[in-house]
N, C-alpha and C positions, 0 to 999 in steps of 0.2 A: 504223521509223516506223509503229507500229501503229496510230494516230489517221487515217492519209491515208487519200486515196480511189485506187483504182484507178488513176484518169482519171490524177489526180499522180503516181505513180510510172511509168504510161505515158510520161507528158512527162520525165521527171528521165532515164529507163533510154536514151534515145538523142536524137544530135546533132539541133536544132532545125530545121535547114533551113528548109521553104517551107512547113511547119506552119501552118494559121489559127488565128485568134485564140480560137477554142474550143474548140482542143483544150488551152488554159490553164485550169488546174483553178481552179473557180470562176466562170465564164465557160459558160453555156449558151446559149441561141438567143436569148434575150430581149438579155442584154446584150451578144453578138455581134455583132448587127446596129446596135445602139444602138455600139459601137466602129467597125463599119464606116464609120458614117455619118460619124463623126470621124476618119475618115480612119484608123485604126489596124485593118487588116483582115487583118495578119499577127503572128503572134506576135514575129518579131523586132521588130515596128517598136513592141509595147510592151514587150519587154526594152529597145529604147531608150529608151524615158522611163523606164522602173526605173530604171537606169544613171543616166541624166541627173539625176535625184532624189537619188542618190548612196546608192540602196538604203536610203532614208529609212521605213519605214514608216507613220509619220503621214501625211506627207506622200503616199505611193502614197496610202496609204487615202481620204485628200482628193480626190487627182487622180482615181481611181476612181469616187467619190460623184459628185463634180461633172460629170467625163464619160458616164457610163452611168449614174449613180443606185442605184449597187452597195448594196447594203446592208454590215452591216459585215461577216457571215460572208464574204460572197461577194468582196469586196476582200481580207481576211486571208488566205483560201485561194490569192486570184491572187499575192498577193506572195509566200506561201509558198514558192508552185510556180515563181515563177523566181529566188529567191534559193537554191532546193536547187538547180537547173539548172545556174545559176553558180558556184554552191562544186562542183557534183560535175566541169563538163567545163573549168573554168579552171585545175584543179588536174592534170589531166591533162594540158593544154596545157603546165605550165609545167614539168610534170615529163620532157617527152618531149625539151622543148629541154636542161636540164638533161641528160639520158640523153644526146644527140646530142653534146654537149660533151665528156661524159667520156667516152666511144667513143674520139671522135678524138684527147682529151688521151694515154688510157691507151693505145692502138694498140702503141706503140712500148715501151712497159715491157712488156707482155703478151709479146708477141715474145722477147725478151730474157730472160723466165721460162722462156717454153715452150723456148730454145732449152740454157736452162740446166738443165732438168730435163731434158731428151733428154741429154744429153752425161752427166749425172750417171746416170741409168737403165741405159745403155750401159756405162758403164764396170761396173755393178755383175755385168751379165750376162755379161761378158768377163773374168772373174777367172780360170776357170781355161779350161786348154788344150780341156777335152772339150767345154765351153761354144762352140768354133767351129764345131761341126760342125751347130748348130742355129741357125746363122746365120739363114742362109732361113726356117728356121723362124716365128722373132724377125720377122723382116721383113715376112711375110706377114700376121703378128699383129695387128703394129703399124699395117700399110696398112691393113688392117679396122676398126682400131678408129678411124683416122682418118677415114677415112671416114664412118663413122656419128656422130662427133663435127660436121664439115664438116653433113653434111647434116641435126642440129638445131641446129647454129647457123643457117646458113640459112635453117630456116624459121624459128627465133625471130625472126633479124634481118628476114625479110621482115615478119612480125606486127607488129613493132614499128613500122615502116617506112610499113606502112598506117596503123597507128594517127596517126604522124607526119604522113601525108598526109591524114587526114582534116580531125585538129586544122588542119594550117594553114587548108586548105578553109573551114574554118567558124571561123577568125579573121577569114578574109579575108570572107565571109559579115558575120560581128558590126561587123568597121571598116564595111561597106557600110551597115550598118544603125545604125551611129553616126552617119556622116557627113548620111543621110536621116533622122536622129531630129535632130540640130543644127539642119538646117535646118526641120523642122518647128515646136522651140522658138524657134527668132526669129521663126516667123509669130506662134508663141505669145505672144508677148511684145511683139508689134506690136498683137494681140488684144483684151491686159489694159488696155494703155493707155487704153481707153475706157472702162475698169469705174468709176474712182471718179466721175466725173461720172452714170453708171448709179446708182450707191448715194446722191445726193445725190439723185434724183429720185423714188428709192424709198419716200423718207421719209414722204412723204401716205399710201404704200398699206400703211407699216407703223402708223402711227398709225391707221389705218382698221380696220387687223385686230384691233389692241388694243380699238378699241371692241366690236368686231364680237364679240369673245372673254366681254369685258361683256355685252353683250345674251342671247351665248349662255349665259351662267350664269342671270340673271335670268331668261329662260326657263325654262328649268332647274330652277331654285328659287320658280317664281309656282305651282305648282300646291302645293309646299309651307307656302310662306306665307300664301297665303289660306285654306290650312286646318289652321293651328295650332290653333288653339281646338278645334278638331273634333278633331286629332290630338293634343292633348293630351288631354283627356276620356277617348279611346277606351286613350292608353295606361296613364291612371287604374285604366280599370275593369279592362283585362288585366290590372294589377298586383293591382287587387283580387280578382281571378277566379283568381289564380293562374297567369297565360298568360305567365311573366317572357317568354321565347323573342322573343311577340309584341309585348309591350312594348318589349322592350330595341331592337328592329327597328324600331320603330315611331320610336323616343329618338334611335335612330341618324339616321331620316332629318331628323329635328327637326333634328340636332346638323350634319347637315353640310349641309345647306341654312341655317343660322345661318354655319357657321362661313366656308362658301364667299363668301356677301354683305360677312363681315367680312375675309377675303383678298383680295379684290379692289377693299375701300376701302383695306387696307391698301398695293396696288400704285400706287394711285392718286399721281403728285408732289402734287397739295394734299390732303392729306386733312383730312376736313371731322370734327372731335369731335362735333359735331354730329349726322351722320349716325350713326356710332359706338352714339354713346349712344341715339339712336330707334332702333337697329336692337337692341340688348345690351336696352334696355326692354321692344319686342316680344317676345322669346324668351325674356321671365323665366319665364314656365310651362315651360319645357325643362329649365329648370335645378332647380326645384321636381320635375318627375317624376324626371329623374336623380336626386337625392336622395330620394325615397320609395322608388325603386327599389333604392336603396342601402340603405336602411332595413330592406326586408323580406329580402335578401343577407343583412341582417346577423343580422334574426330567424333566417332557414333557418341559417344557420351554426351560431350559438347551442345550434342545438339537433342539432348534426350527428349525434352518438354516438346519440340517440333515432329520426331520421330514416333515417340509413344503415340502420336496421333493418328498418324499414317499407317507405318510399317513397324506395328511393336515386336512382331519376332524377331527384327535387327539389335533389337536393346536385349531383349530374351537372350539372341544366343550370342552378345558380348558379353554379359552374365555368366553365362552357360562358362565359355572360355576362363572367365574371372575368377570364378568357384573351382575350375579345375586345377589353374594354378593355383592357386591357395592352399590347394589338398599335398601338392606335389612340392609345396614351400616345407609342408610341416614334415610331411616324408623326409626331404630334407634336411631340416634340422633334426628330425629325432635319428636320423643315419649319422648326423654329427655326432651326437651323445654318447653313439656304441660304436665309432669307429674313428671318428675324429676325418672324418672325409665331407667338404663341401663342393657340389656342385656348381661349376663357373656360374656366375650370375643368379645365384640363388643366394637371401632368398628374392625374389622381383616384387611382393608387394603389391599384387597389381589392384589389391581390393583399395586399400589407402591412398592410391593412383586413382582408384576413379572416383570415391568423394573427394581427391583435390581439385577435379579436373570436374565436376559437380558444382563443387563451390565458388571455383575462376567462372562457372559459364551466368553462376547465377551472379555475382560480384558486377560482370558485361551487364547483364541485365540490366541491373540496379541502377549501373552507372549511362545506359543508355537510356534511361529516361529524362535524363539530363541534357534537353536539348536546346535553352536559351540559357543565356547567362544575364544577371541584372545591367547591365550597359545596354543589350537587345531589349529586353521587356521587361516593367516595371514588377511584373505578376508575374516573373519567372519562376518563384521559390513555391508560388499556389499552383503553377501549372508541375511542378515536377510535383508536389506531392501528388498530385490527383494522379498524376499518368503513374507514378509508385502504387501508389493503390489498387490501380486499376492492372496493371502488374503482377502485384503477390496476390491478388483475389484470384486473377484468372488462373496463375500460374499452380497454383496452390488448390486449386480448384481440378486442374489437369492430373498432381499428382496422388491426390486421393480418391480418384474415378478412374485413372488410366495406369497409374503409374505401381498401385498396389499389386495388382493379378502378374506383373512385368517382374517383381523385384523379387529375392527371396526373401520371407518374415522376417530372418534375424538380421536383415539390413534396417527394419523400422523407417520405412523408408520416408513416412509421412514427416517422422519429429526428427527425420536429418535433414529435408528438406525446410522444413519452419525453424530449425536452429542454423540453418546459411544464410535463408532469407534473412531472418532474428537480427545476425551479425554483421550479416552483410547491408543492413539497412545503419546498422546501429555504429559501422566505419564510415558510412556515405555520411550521415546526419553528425557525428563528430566532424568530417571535414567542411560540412557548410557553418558549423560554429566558428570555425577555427578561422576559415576566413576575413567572418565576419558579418554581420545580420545590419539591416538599416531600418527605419522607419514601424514599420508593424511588424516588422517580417520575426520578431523574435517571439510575437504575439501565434501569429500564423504559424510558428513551428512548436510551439507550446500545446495549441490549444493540437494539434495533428496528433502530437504524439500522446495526450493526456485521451483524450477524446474519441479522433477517426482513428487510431489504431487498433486500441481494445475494444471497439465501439462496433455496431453492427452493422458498418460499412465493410468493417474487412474481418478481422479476426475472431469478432462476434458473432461472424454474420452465420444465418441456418445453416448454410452450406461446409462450413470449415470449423463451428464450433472449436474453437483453438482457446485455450486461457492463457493470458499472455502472464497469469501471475505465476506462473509456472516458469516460465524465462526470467532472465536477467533484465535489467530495464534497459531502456533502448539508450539513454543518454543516463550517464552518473549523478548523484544526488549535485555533488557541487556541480555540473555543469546546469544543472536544470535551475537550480540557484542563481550564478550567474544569469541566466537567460534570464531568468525573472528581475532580479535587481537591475540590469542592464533597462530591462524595459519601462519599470520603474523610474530609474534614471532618466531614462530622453524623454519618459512621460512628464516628471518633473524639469524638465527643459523647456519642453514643447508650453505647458504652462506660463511659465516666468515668460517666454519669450512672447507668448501670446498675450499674454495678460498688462507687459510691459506697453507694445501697439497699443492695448485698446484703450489702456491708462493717458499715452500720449494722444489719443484720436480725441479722448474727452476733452484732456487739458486743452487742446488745439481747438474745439470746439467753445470751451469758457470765453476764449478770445476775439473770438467772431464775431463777425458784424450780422451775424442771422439768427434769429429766435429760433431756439429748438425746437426740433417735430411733436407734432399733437396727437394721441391718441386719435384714431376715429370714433370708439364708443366712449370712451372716458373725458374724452377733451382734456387729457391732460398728460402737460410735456414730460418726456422721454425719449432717451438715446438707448440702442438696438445693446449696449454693454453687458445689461445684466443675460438678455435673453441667448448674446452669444456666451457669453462665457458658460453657464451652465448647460447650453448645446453640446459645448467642445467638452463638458464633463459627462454629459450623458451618453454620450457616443464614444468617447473611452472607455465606461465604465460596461456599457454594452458589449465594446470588444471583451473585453476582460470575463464577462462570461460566458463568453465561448470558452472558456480553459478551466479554470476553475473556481469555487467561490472563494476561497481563502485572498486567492489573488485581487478579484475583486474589493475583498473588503480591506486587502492595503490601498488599494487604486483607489478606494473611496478618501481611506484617510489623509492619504497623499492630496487629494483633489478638495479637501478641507484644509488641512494647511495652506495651501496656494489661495484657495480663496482668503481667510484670513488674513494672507501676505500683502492681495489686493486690497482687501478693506483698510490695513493700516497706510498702505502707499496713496489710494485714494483720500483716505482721511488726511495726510499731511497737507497734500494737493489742494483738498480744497482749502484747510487752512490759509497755506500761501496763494489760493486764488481771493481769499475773503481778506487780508489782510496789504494785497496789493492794491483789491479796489479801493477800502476804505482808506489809504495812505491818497488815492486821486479819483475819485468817485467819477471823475467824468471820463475813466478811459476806457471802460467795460460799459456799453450801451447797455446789455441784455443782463444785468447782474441779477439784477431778483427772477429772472426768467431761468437762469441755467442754476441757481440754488434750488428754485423749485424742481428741476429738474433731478437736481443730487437727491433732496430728500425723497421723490418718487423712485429714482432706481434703488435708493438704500432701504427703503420697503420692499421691493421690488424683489430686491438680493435674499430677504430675511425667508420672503414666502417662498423663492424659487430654490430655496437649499433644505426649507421642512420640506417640500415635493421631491426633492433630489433624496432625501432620509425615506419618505417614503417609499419610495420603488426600492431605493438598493440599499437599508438598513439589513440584514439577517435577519427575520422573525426569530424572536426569543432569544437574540443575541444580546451578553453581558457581558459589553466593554468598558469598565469605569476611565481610562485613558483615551478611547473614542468618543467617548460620550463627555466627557470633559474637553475635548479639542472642536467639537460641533458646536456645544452651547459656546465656546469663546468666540466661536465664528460669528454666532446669531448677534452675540454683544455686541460684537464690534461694530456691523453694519447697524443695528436696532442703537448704539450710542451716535454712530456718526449719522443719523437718521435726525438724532432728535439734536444735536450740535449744528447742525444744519438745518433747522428749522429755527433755530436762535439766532444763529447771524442772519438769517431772510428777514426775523422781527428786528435785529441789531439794526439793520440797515433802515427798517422802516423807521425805528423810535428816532434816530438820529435827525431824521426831519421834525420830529415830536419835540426835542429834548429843551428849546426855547419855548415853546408853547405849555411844558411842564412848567419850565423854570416863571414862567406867568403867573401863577397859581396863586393864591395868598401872596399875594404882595398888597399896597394898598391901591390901589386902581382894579383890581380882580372881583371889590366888591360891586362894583359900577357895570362892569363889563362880561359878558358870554363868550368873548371869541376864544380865548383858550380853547377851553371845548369845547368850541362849534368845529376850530379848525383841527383839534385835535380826532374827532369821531369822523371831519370830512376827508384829512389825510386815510385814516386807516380804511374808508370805504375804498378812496381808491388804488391803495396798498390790494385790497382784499377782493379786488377784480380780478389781480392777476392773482393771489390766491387762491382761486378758483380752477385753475387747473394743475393745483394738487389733487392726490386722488384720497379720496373718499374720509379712508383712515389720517392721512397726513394732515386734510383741510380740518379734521378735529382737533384734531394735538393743536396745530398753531391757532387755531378761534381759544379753545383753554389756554395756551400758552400767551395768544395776544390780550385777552381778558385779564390773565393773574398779573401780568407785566404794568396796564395801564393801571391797576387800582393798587398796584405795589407804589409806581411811581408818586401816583394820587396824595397818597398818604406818605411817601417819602415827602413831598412837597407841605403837607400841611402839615406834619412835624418838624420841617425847617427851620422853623421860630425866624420867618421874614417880616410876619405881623403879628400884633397884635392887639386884643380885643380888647377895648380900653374899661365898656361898660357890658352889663346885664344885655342892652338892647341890640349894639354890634354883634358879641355873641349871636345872639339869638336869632338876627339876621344872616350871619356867617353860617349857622346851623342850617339856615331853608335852605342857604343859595348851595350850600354842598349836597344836600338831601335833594336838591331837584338837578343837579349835576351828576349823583349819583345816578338819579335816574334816568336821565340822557344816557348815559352811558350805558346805563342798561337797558335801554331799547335797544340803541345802537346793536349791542351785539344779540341780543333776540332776532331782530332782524337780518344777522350776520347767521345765526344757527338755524331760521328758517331757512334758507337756503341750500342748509348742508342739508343730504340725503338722512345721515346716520348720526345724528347728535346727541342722542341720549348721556352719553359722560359729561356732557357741557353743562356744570349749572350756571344759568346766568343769573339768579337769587343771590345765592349766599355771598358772593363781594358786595353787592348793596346792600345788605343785612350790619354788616361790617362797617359800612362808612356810615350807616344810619345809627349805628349804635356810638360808633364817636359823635358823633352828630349831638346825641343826646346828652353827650356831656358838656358842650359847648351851648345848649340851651336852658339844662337846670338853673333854678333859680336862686336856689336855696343852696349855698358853697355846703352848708352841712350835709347836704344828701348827693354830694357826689360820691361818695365811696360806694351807693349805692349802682351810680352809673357804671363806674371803674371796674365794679364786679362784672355787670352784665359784659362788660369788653373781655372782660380774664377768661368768663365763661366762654364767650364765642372763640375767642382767640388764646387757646392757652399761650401761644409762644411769649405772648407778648411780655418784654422787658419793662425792670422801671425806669429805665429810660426813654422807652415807648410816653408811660404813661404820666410823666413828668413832663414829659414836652408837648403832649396832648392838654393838658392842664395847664398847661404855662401859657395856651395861646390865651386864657381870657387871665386879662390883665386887672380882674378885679380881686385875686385869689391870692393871698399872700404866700412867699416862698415857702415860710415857713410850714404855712398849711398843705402846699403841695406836697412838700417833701414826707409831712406824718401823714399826711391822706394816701400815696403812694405806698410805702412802708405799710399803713395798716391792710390796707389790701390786697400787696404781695406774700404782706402773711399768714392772711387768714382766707387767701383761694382753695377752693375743694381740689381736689385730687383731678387731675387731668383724666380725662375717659376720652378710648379710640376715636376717632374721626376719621370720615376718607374727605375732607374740605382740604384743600391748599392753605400751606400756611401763607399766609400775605406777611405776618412781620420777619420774619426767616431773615428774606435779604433786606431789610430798612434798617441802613446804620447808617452813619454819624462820625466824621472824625473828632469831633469834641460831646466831650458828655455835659451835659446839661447841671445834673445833679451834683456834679463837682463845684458851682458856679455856688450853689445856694447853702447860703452859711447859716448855722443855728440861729 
């Protein structure tokens, strides 16, 4: 018991005896003597009344007050000190009788051990023969040890024994002292008898003190009320003088000199509304300067962030004043609870009062950064966030270097201010939605709040270390959605509408009487189309992250779609630009010059969207829905690439298509010009091919090669002549085998020219016409099956109707035999094995089958 005093654990550590009444902790000389007089002039004889009380502490406490006029410490300490007395030596007592019972219970078992472990010891030490000789030994041992056992039991038993005889001593002591404490309480109680007729007489001189308690407040409060007028004035001017301190002290004694007069008409059994209201009348000027005084609280507030800089003991002792009413709010209310009495104009609140009037200043704030509107300036919404920023950094900046040492701790004043700002930014930034946002600006208020606000411009920043993930967000999920979708949306506007011009500027360009623009390194035509459009997507997609990547990688897919949209809308275009000219070939001057053009930008498109993949794809992103809407993209331009590069040959062969139709006829064996003028068309077709670029000049030299020697052999499978003998054949065989090879210089000299040729074979189409060849030379009709093979082999595709009408040009070969020569060789070809050769008979067909004609 570390709390006691000395004196009490003196009295607890030994038995009471004949102890005075002072050496009761609690109890000095004043209320010693004050017990003596009441006859209680020994400590036992006020353990007796404890006892008698029934160890009540209320009750001591009462009896205490009433007999010696104890105060409350000095009674709690008395009861203390002989409630430990009691539990420490009652418990001793009752433990000694207890002790003394089982002594004598056990006596007789104890015996009966000791004599059974003696007999059992004995026998262990008599086991063997040489063990008797140390009898005496044994004996001498044993009387020793018994011995010195006897004489601590002895004196335990004696120790215990006094203890026993003390306890009783000082039972018989405490009955003595019970018995002179009983009859003390019946005098006591002969005493009380007299008390309630005492308390019925008392009644005059308590209604006298009630008055007496009245006059003493009135007293009390006449020096203040005769000089309200005066004490109002002066605390006027201190308000106006700047003296709050004095003021407020001056209001106070106004207020409770007012409120005192009104608590003690409120005590009154009749109270008079009357008085009330004369009395609530006079004191109107009190309640007029508490409110000016409030008023000028609420200027100083207003203006704190300016103030703390200057003159902080002005904010201090508004403070000061804030905290006092608040203390005098609760006084207040807890004077309601025990009497049911409120003081006029309590409670005032005025702490609540100054974070509102905190929050209005910072709210001004917020909203005076707002100083153009978009009708003034375009970069209105970039100029308010910056001056915001530049705002809550500083301001926020002031109140956790100036503003902490000013406030009291349990105002926290830091995370009340970053929760006004917080909200106060987060009603401004809901009002600029609500509005309305235009062009990027939904962009600019995204990327602000995603970014420069938790970001180490402001909230991040060294100085204000603030986590914003500890606030609420500054704008709601759906609205931050909305802003997003919203910009999403006019992104996909801004597209279509862009992309729609650039679509008309080309159409309108097809139409023209002027060759399109040249390349400077490449020398070859192109329109500025592809280069803008993926401008206007990489500088979106650039905005876009500034906010976040999620957003970005919609902004990408959205800006894949749109392209897509273009490559089909382009695609139709040039359809209907390729199908107007060929309906009047002489109304489009530049036709093969603006297709060369299409097929370069649709190259063009394919490479500038895998570079657009590379910068802004996600590393390591796994979008099978992205990645499926990209590759449809690449097709689309990579098909209208290469569909455009066929109507450029569509339009050449068209001048070809009579000098085809030449071909095997009978005058073709006489004459060169078919193929002289057919290899001199295409040279000059393949001037302007030349400014294709690089990759495209390939594909159409392969594409214009597979096409001529497709035609080739469509024409000498015509069946327009035929070879009447061994020697025509065999003739028809050179002049194709050296026309074959015309044609294959031609385009060797067509692929020297190209930079990058390597996929061009210009071999294997003559391979091809020299292997038909061979079978227009055989001599022997028996060993064509042989030739027909080497054809199957080079060309699996090939039909028996290919090879029937190959055979049918020599007219020396009976139907019959073509028909089983055919059949034997389409049945007995090996297994087709891969090739990367173009098939040449793929497209060679025929409205009428040949093999239908030849009858068994």
């Amino acid at each position: 018991m570390s709390s006691t005093s000395q004196k009490h654990r003196n009295f607890v550590a030994e038995p009471m005896g004949e102890k005075p009444v002072t050496d009761l902790a609690g109890v000095g000389e004043v209320l010693g003597k004050r017990l003596e007089t009441a006859g209680f002039d020994k400590a036992f004889v006020v353990l007796g009344q404890f006892l008698v009380l029934k160890k009540d502490r209320e009750l001591f406490q009462e009896w205490m007050k009433d007999t010696c006029n104890a105060n409350s410490k000095q009674s709690t300490d008395c009861y203390q000190c002989l409630k430990d007395w009691c539990d420490e030596f009652f418990i001793i007592i009752t433990n000694c009788l207890k002790l003394e019972n089982l002594i004598m219970s056990t006596m007789e078992e104890i015996e009966e051990e000791a004599k059974a472990a003696a007999e059992k010891m004995v026998t262990n030490m008599m086991q063997r023969p040489g063990q008797l000789e140390k009898v005496e030994q044994y004996k001498r041992r044993i009387t020793h040890k018994k011995a010195s056992i006897e004489a601590q039991l002895k004196s335990a038993v004696q120790g215990k024994l006094d203890g026993v005889s003390v306890g009783l001593r000082q039972l018989q002591e405490c009955l003595d002292d019970v018995q002179q404490i009983s009859s003390k309480m019946d005098e006591l109680e002969e005493l009380l008898k007299g008390v309630p007729p005492l308390v019925a007489s008392l009644q005059a001189v308590r209604e006298e003190d009630c008055r007496h308690s009245q006059y003493v407040t009135a007293m009390d409060s006449l020096k203040h009320i005769f000089t309200v007028p005066e004490s109002v004035a002066k605390a006027k001017q201190w308000i106006g003088e700047g003296k709050l301190l004095h003021a407020h002290q001056c209001l106070s004694d106004l207020e409770n000199s007012r409120d005192d007069l009104l608590y003690e008409l409120h005590r009154l059994p009749n109270q008079s509304s009357h008085d009330k209201i004369m009395l609530k009348a006079y004191f109107d000027d009190v309640q007029a300067v508490s409110e000016l005084l409030e008023k000028q609280i609420k200027l100083i507030l207003a203006r704190t962030l300016n103030t703390v800089r200057k003159e902080p003991t002005v904010i201090v002792t508004a403070l000061r004043i804030i905290e006092r009413e608040e203390k005098r709010d609760q006084m207040a209310l807890e004077q309601q609870d025990q009497s049911g009495f409120m003081p006029p104009g309590r409670p005032k609140n005025w702490r609540n009062m100054a974070f509102k009037v905190l929050e209005s200043a910072v709210t001004e704030r917020i909203e005076g950064t707002r100083v153009d509107e978009r009708e003034d300036n375009k970069l209105w919404l970039i100029r308010y966030l910056e001056l915001t920023r530049q705002l809550i950094l500083e301001d926020l900046r002031v109140v956790k270097t100036l503003c902490v040492p000013c406030f009291p701790p349990h105002y926290d004043i830091v995370n009340k201010y970053v929760d006004m700002y917080h909200n106060c930014l987060s009603s401004s930034m809901q009002d600029v939605v609500q509005n309305g946002l235009e062009g990027n600006e939904n962009v600019t208020l995204l990327s602000w709040i995603l970014n420069t606000y938790p970001g180490s411009e402001l909230m991040g920043s060294t100085e204000l270390n603030i986590d914003v993930l500890t606030l609420k967000p500054l704008l709601s999920k759906e609205i931050m959605q909305k802003l997003e979708d919203d910009y999403l949306q006019r992104m996909e506007l801004n597209y279509r509408e862009w992309m729609d011009k650039t679509f008309e500027a080309e159409r309108a360009e097809w139409g023209g009487e002027r060759s399109p623009e040249v390349e400077p390194h490449t020398s070859a035509f192109h329109t500025h189309a592809p280069v803008i459009i993926f401008q206007m997507i990489d500088q979106n997609l650039q905005v876009t992250e500034t906010i976040t990547k999620d957003i970005t990688f919609k902004a990408l897919l959205l800006s894949i779609d749109q392209v897509t949209r273009f490559g089909n809308m382009y695609r139709e275009g040039v359809i209907q630009f390729k199908n107007a000219h060929f309906a009047d070939r002489s109304r489009v001057v530049y036709f093969t010059h603006h297709m060369i053009t299409i097929v370069n930008n649709s190259e063009q498109m394919v490479r500038l969207a895998q570079q657009t993949q590379t910068r802004h794809w996600p590393p390591g992103k796994h979008d099978p829905a992205g990645e499926d809407k990209f590759n449809k993209m690449l097709a689309t331009f990579q098909n209208l690439r290469d569909e455009a590069a066929k109507f450029l040959l569509e339009e050449a062969f068209l001048d070809l298509d009579e000098h085809f139709n030449d071909l095997f006829t009978a005058k073709w064996l006489t004459t060169t010009i078919p193929v002289d003028t057919i290899c001199v068309t295409l040279q000059d077709y393949f001037l302007d091919y030349n400014h294709l670029r690089e990759k495209n000049f390939d594909y159409v030299i392969n594409e214009a090669q597979n096409l001529v020697y497709r035609k080739y052999i469509t024409a000498m499978l015509s069946k327009k002549v035929t070879f009447k003998s061994v020697e025509e054949a065999q003739q028809a065989a050179t002049k194709i085998v050296k026309e074959a090879n015309q044609i294959r210089a031609f385009f060797k000299k067509i692929k020297a020219q190209a930079i990058a040729a390597e996929g061009i074979n210009v071999d294997w189409p003559f391979e091809v016409i020299s292997t038909l060849a061979e079978v227009l030379r055989c001599q022997d009709i028996e060993m064509l099956s042989l030739d027909l093979h080497g054809v199957v082999d080079k060309c699996p595709e090939v039909t028996e109707e290919h090879l029937a009408r190959l055979v049918s040009l020599r007219g020396d070969v009976p139907r019959a035999h073509i028909r089983d020569t055919v059949a034997h060789v389409c049945a007995t070809k090996r297994p087709t094995r891969p090739s990367t050769n173009p098939p040449l008979f793929k497209h060679v067909t025929f409205n009428d089958r040949l093999l239908s004609h030849f009858t068994l």
